[in-house]
Structures are given as C-alpha cells and as structure tokens.
C-alpha positions in Angstrom: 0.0 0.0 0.0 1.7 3.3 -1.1 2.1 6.4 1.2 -0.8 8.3 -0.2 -3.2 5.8 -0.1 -2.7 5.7 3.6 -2.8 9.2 4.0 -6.2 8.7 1.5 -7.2 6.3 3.8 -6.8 9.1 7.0 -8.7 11.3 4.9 -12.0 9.0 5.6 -10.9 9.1 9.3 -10.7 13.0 9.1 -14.1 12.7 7.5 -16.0 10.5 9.7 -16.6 8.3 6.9 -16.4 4.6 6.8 -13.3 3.1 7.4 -13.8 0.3 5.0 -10.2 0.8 2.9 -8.1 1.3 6.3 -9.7 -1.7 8.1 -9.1 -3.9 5.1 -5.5 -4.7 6.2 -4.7 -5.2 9.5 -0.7 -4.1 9.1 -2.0 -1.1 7.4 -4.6 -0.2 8.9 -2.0 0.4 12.1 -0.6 2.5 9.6 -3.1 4.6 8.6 -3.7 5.3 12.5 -0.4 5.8 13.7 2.0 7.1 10.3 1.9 10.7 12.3 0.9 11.7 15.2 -1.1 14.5 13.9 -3.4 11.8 11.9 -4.1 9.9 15.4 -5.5 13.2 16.5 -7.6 13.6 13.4 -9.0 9.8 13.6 -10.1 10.8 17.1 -11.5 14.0 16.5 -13.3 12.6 13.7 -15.1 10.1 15.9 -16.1 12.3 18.0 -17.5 14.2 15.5 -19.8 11.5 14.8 -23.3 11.9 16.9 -24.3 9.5 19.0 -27.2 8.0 16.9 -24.1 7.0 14.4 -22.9 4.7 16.2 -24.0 1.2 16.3 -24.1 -1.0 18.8 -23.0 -4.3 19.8 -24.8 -6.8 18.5 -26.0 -10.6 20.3 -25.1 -13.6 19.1 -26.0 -17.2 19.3 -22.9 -19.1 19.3 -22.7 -23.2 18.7 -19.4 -25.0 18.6 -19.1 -27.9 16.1 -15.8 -30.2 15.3 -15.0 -32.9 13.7 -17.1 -34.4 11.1 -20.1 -36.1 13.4 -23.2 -36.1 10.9 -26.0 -35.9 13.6 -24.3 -33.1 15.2 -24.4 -30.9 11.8 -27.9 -32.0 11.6 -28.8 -30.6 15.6 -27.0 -27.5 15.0 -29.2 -26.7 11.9 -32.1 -27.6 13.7 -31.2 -25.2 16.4 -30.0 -22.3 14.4 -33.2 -22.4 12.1 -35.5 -22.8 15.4 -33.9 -19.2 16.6 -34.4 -17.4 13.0 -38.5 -18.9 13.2 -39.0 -17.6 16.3 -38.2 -13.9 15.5 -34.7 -13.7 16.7 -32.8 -10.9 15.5 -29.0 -12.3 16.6 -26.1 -12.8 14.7 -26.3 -16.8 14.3 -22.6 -18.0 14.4 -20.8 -21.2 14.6 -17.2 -21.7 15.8 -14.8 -24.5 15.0 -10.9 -25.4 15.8 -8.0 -24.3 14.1 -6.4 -27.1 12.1 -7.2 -30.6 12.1 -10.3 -30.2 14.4 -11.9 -28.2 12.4 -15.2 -29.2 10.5 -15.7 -30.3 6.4 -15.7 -27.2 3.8 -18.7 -28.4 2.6 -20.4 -28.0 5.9 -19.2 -24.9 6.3 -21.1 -24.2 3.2 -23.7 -25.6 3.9 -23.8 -23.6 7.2 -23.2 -20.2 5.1 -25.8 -21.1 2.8 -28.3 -21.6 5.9 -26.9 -17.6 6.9 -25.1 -18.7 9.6 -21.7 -17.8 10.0 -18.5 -19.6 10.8 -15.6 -18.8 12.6 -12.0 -20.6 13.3 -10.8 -20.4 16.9 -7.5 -21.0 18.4 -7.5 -24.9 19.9 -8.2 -24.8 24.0 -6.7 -28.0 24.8 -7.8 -30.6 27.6 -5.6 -30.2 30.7 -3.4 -33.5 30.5 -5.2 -34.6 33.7 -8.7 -34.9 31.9 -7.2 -36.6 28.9 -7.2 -39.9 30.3 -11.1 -40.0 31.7 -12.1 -37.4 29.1 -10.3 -37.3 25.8 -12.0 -39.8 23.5 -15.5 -38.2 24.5 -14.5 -34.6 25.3 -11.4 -33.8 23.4 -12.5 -30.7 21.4 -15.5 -29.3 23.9 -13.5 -26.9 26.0 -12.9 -24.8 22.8 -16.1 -23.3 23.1 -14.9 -21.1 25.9 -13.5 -18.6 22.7 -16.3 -16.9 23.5 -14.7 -15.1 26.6 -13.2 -13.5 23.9 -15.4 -12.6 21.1 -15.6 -8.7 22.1 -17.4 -8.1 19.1 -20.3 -8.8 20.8 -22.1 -7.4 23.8 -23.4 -11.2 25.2 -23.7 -14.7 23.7 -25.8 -17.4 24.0 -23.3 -19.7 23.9 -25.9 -23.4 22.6 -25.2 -26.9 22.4 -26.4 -28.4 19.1 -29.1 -30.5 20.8 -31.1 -27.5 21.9 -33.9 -26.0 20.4 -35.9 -22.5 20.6 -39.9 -23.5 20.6 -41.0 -20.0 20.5 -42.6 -19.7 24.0 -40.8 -17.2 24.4 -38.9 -14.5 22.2 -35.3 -16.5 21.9 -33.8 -13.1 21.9 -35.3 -13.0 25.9 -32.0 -15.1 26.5 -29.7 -12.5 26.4 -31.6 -10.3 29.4 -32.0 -13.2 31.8 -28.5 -12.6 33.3 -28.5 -8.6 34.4 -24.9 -8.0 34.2 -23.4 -11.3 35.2 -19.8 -12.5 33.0 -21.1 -16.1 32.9 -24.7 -17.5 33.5 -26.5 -20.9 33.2 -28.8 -22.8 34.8 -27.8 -25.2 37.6 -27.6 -29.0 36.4 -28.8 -31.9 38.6 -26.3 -30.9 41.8 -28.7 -32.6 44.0 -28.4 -35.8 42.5 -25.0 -35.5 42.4 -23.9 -34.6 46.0 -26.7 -37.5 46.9 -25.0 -40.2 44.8 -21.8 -38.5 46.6 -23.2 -38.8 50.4 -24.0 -42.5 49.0 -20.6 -43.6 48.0 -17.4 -44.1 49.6 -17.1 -40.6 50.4 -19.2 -37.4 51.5 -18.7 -34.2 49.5 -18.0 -32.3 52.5 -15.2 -34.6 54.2 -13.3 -35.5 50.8 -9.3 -35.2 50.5 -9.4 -33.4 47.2 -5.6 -33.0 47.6 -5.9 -37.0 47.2 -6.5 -38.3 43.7 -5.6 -41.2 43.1 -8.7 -42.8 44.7 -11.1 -40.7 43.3 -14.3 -42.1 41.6 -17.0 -41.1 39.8 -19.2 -40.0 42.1 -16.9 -38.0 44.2 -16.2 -36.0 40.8 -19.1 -34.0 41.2 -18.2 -32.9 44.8 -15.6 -30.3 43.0 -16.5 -26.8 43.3 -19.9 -27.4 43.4 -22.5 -26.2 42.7 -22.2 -26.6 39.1 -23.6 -25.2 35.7 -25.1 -26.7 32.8 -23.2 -25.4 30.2 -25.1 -26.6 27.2 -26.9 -22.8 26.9 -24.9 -20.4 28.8 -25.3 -16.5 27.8 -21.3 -15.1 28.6 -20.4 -11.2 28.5 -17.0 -11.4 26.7 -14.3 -9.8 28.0 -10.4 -10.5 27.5 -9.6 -10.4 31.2 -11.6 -13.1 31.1 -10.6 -15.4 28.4 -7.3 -14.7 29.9 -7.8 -15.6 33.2 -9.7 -18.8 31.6 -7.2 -19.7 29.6 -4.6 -19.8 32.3 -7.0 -21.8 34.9 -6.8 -24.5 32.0 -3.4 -24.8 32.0 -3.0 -25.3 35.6 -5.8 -27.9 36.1 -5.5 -30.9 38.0 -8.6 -32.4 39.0 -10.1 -35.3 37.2 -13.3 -34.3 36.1 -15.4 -36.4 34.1 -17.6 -33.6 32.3 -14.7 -31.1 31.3 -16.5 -28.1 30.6 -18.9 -28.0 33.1 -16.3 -28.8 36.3 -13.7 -26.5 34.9 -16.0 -23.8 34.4 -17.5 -24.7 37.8 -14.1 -24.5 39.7 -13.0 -21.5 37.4 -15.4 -19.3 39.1 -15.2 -21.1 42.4 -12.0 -20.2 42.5 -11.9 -16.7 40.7 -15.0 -15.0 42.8 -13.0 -11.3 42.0 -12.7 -12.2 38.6 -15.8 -13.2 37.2 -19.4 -13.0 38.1 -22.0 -15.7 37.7 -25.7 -15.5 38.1 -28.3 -18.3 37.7 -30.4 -18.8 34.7 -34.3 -20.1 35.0 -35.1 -23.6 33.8 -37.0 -22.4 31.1 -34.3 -21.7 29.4 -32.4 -25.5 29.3 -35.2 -27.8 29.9 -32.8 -30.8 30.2 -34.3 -32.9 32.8 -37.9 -31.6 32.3 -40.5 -34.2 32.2 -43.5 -34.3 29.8 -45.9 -31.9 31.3 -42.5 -29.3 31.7 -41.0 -29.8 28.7 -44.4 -28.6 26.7 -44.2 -24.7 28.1 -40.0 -24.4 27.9 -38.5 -22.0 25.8 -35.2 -23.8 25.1 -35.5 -27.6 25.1 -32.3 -29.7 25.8 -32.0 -32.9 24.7 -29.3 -33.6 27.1 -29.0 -37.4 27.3 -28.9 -40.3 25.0 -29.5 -43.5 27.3 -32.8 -44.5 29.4 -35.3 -41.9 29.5 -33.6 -39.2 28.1 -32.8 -39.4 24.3 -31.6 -37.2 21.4 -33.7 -35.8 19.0 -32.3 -37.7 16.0 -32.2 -41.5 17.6 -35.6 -42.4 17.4 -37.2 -43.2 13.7 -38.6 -40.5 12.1 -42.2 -41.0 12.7 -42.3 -42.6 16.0 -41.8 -41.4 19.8 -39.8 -43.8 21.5 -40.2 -42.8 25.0 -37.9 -40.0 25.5 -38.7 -38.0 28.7 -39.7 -34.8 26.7 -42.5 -36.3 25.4 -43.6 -36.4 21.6 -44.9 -32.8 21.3 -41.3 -31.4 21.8 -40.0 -34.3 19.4 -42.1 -33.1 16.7 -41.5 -29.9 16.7 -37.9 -31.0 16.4 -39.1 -32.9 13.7 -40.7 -30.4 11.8 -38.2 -28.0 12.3 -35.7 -30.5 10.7 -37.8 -30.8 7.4 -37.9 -27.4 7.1 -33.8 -27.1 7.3 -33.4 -30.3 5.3 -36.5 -31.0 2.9 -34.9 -34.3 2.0 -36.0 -35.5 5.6 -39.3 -35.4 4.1 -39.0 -37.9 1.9 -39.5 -41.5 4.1 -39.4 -44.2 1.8 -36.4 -45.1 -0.8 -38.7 -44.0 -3.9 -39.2 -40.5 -3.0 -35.8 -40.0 -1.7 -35.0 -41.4 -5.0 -36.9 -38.7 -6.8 -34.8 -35.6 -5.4 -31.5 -35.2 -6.7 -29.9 -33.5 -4.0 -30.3 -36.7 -1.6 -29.8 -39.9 -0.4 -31.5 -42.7 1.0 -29.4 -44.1 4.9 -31.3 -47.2 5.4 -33.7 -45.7 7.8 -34.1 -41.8 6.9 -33.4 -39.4 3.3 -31.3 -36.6 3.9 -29.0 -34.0 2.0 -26.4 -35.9 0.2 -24.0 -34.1 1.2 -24.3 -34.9 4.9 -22.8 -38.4 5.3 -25.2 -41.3 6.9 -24.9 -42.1 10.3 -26.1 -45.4 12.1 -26.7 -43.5 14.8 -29.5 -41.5 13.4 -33.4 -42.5 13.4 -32.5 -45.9 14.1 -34.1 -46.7 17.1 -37.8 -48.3 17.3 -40.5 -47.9 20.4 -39.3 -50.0 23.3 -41.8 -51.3 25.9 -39.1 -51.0 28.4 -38.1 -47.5 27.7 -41.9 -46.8 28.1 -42.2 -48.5 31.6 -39.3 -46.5 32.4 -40.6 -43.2 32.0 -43.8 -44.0 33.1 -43.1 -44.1 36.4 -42.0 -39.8 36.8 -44.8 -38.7 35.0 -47.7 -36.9 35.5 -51.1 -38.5 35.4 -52.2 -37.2 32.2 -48.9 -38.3 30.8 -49.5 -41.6 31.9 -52.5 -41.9 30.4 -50.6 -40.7 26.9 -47.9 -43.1 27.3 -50.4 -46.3 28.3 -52.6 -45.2 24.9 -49.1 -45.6 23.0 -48.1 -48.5 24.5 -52.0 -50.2 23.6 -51.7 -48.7 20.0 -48.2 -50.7 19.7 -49.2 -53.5 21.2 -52.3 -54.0 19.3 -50.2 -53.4 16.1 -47.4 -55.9 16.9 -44.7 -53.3 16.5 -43.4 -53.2 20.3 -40.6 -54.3 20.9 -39.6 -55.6 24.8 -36.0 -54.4 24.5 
C-alpha cells in the first residue's frame, strides 16, 4: 500500500466516513492510525464528530461450537439455528470451530453459510493432561467453546449446544436479558443428585481429600466446586480479562473431572469470585431434565442425554416417539423444524428419496447428500421397556398418553420388549 493511499485512507478518518479501505489490512490499517501523530488526532476527532445515533451498537449472538465431522451433530446445530431465526430472533447466528485438524468439512461450512449462519475458526483450547485420560476420547474438542470469553465483538452470547432448540414460548432473543450484568450464567444442572450419589458412595462431599486423587471415583467428581452449571446454553459477557484468566485456569488444572466443561467452568469461578461474576439462569431456558408436562411450556428444550429416559432428537425413527422424557410434542416440533432445514428428511421411503437429486437414501431416513449417513440417526424403534421407564416420573395425564401408546403398539405388533 503506497504512502498516499494511507494518507487517503486518514482522509476518511478525518471525514468521519467509513473506514472500509483502512480496516481492510490489518498491518495497514495500524498505519493509517499511527504514520503521524497528527493523523491519530484527526481519527479521534473525527469520531467524535460523529453523533451519537451514528454509532451502532454491539450486536447478540447465538454461538454453537461444532468439530470434527459427526453427521447428527451438523444436523442438531441446523435444527437449532433455524429454530432461533423462526421464532423472531434478531442475533447474529454464528458457529465456531478449531484451528487445524479439528476443524469441521468445507462443505459443511457451506452448507452452514448457505443456511446464513456464520463460521468462525478459533484457536485450539486443549484438555488439561489430567482430563485426557477420563475425558479425551468423549471430550477432546469441547473446551474450545470457551473462545467466546473472547469474542468482544459482541455485547453477550448465547453460547448453545447443538441438541437444543428455541420452541417460540418465548422471544429466543429474551435469552440475552436473563442474566443482568453477570460474566457467565447458566442454569444449575442436577447438583442434588450428584452430591446425593456423593453422600451415598465411599465418600461425603463435605469430608473429601481433594488433595488426594488417586482414589477418586465417579461419584466423588461431582463434589468439586460445586454447585455446578449446565453449560449446554450459557449466555457469557466477553471480555479478555476473562478469556485470559480462563485460559490460564486451564493450564493449571489438576482435578479429574469427568464432564470437562462443566467442572472446569465450575471450579473456574469457584476459585476466581474477583474475577468473574455468575448468576443463575431459570429452567426455562435448558429444559434438560424436564419431564412431559415441563418440557411442553420451555422455551429452550435440551435434549441432554442419549440412554434411558432421556434421548436425542435424532435417535428415534422419524415418525415414532420412543419414549424420550420430553414427550412427543417437543419431538415433533424437532421434527418439523428439521424438514424445514433439510427437505430431503421429508421424503420416508427409498422412492421418494430417489426422486430428489440432492439426496440420499441411509437405510432408515433421506437426507441431504451431502451430509454423510450415520447409524446412529433415526435408528431406534419404540421400546416397551423404555416406556415402563418413564412411566413411572410422569404426570397423570402423561400416563394416560404413554399407556394409549403403549395399547396402540401393542395392538399393532410393533413393540418391541428391549
């Protein structure tokens, strides 16, 4: 860049005009701001020029974190990011992903772009070597979502796990208010259990040696720096203080913890109270363990498990309810919400799969060919057992749902026992 394009380039400073030529090159652009010092002055008078109404403010963003090359995770996070844009939300809608290796396919990054959702590359935020062993095969990319401490571009993000969903109860965009000021919010996950099954083992919570690891178990996991957060929706105001300070808990952890992101988040503000602040979001917002008759009136469903009475969205055939604690009303507007993200999902048999060229026929399901099959999606069939399960935590009238189901399979023939 020659000498009097920079100086053309302080001219739009002087001006008060968009600075769309000087922020184009980031070794330039320091440049332009700092080749004299009378040109600094001029920038900064020339902001200041600017009223008030000129500026714009930070925006909100809803913030997902996908690696690897997992098809039913791409399919979630479409889901999800669709379900906020229905609803009314007006939100940047942006998905982050590792530097390198980690990162996701270019064609789903496409794909993503194509859906008008953004991507971004992050800078890896490895697992502390002590998680690696109980963690790493599970967990290894999921503590890279904490970039978000540092994405000042924004004034707070909903930071979402794919296997969420807005169902329009209320305004998505309500999420970024329910925190006031706090640095970090979520809702608190299942601590009760937790320090129960604690109290129950071979060790109470309050009594444990946490300076002794090597006999730690499972249960005695939880008792670190609890309570702790659900970190599959958590709104965070970015800061780099924090991200910092973060960054540099990570590298110093020891504990063993068996859900990465939620115990080191969990100790990180346990043991930072002066850094950052962290306020309690309500359950309407991560309806993870709601039951049927909760579930119905959430404004953010979870679907935060994928064995017993808690399932993903994805595992059961399209079609069928297989007994997931949610219910089937949540399920289908997953469902629908899917179709109208992916139109190939419509399609249920081979011959109308067949008839659209941009899919593919998995064995169970059609979807866009250029999402791989996965065995793991729409797989799963009703299961009387699953049924008998949930049956017992549920609300009268849910009971009487469930036992209509379980008559309409068994009068069909189409139940299995397992």
């Amino acid at each position: 860049m020659t000498a009097s394009l920079r100086h053309f380039n302080c001219l739009h400073c002087l001006l008060a005009l968009p600075l769309v030529l000087c922020l184009a090159d980031k070794q330039h652009a320091l440049s332009c701001d700092s080749e004299q010092a009378g040109d600094v002055s001029l920038l900064q008078r020339g902001a200041r020029s600017k009223p008030p109404s000129a500026f714009k403010s930070k925006a909100n963003a809803f913030v997902s974190l996908l690696y690897g090359n997992i098809s039913e995770e791409l399919v979630m996070l479409r889901v999800m990011m669709s379900s906020a844009k229905r609803h009314g939300s007006n939100a940047e809608r942006l998905v982050i992903t590792p530097q390198g290796a980690l990162g996701m396919p270019q064609t789903w990054r496409d794909i993503l772009r194509a859906d008008g959702i953004k991507v971004s590359e992050v800078p890896p935020i490895d697992l502390p070597v002590a998680l690696q062993g109980r963690s790493k095969q599970h967990w290894f990319g999921v503590l890279n979502k904490f970039n978000v401490f540092n994405m000042t571009q924004y004034n707070r993000i909903a930071l979402l796990d794919t296997d969420v969903a807005f169902s329009g109860k209320r305004h998505p965009d309500d999420l970024f208010q329910a925190c006031g000021d706090a640095d970090v919010c979520t809702n608190r996950d299942r601590t009760k259990l937790w320090e129960d099954m604690a109290v129950q083992g071979q060790s109470d919570c309050n009594t444990l040696n946490k300076d002794n690891l090597t006999t730690i178990g499972r249960r005695e996991i939880h008792c670190f720096c609890r309570p702790a957060g659900n970190t599959g929706v958590m709104v965070v105001k970015p800061s780099p203080k924090l991200y910092k300070a973060f960054v540099d808990a990570v590298a110093k952890e020891t504990r063993p913890f068996g859900l990465p992101d939620q115990h080191v988040l969990a100790c990180f503000i346990h043991d930072n109270p002066g850094t950052v602040s962290y306020a309690e979001i309500d359950a309407t917002w991560n309806a993870c363990h709601s039951p049927w008759n909760k579930a119905d009136s959430a404004a953010l469903m979870h679907w935060c498990g994928d064995v017993g009475m808690l399932m993903k969205p994805f595992q059961c055939r399209l079609g069928e309810f297989c007994g997931d604690l949610h219910g089937p009303a949540v399920l289908q507007m997953w469902v629908k919400e899917l179709g109208s993200v992916d139109s190939c999902t419509l399609a249920r048999h081979t011959e109308a799969c067949a008839e659209q060229n941009a899919c593919h026929w998995c064995g169970n399901y059609c979807m866009d060919k250029r999402v791989g099959c996965s065995e793991k999606m729409f797989a799963e069939k009703p299961s009387l057992k699953r049924y008998v399960e949930m049956f017992e935590v549920l609300p009268p009238v849910a009971q009487q749902m469930v036992r209509a189901n379980v008559e309409r399979y068994l009068t069909n023939g189409t139940l299995p026992e397992e």
